[in-house]
N, C-alpha and C positions, 0 to 999 in steps of 0.2 A: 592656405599653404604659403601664398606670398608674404601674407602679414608675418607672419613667423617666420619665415626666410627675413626678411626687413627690421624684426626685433630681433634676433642672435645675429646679425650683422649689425644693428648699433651696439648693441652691446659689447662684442668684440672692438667694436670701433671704441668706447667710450674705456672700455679695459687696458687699451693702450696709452690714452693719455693719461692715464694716471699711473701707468709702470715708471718706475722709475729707473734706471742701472744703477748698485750701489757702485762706491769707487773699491778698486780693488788694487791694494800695497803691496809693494815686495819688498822683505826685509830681509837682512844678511843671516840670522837664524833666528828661533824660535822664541828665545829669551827677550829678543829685539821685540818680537811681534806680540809678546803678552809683557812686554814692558809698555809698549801702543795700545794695550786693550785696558790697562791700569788706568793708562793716564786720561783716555778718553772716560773711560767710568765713572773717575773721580770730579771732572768737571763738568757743570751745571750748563741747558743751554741758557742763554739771557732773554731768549723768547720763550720758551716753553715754563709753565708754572714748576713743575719736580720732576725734570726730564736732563736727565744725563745727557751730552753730548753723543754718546755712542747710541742711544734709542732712537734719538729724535730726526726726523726728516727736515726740518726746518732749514731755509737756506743757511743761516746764522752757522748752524750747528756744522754744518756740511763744511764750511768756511773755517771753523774750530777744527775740524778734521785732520783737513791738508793743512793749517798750518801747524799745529801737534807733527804729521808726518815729514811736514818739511823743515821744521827746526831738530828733529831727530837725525833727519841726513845731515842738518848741520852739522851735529854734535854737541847740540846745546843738553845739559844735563835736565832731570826732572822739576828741580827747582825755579830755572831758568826757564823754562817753556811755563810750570803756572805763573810764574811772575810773569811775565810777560803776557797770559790772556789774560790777569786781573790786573793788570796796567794797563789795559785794552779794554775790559767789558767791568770791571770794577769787582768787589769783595764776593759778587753775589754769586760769582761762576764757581766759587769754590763750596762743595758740601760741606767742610771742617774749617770755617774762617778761623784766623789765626787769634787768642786771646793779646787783647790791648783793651786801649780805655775807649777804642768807639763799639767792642763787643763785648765790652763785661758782662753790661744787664743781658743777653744774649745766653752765654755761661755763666750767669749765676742765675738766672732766673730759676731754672727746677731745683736749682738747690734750696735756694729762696722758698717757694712752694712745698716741697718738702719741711723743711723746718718752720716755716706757719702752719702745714696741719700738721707737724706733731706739737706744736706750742697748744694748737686748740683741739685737739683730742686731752693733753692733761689738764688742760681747762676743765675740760667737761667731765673726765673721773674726779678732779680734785672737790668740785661744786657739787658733783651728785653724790659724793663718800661726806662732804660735809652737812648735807640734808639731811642724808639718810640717818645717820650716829645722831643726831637732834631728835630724842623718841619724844614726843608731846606728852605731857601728863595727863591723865586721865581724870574727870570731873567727880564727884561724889555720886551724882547721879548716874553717871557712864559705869563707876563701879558697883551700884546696886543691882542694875542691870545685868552687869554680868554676874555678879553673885545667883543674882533670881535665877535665869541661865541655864548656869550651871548646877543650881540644885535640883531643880527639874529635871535635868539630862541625868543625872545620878539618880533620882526618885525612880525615872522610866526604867534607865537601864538597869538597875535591880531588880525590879518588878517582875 
């Protein structure tokens, strides 16, 4: 009975340090506060692999948070607040980096790949329609054969 008293007592113990309190905003109204849930959405953490700042526990991310919420009290518009954490953590925090010449091959790449397999799919109809239309001539012997064949096959099926 103690041991189990001793194990749901570390457990409760070890449950705790890992609670975290999330932070919790007060915004002037509701527009305000799903304009904060946009902008936190759309930015990447820089520690996390494909983890939006509003998922991620990460201290980084937490940092991204409040200051998302404290350049809002500023007044600073949406623009101005990603500019400002990609001047801060660089192109990567944004899911839709903007097209220029250091993300072309970025945005054009599926395109790119798109139009290579359709170039080699009509490769490969163009090549097998030109096989096929080439019938080979049949040998004199190929055609006795099938004469024999076929007379027999008529001899039978009359019979």
């Amino acid at each position: 009975m103690l041991r189990i008293l001793c194990f749901f007592m570390a457990m409760m113990a070890s449950g705790l340090s890992v609670a975290d309190v999330a932070a919790v905003y007060d915004f002037e109204s509701r527009s305000e506060e799903q304009r904060y849930q946009n902008l936190i959405a759309e930015l990447r953490c820089p520690k996390c692999q494909n983890q939006n700042i509003a998922d991620s526990n990460s201290p980084i991310s937490k940092d991204m948070r409040n200051a998302v919420y404290q350049m809002m009290l500023d007044g600073d518009s949406n623009d101005e607040i990603v500019d400002s954490l990609v001047s801060r953590f660089g192109e990567f925090v944004k899911y839709k980096p903007d097209f220029d010449s250091r993300t072309f091959m970025l945005w054009a790449t599926p395109a790119i790949a798109v139009l290579g397999g359709f170039l080699l799919v009509v490769g490969v109809v163009v090549r097998s329609r030109r096989a096929g239309s080439a019938t080979p001539e049949l040998s004199a012997e190929e055609r006795a054969r099938i004469d024999k064949m076929l007379a027999e096959r008529n001899q039978h099926g009359k019979g």
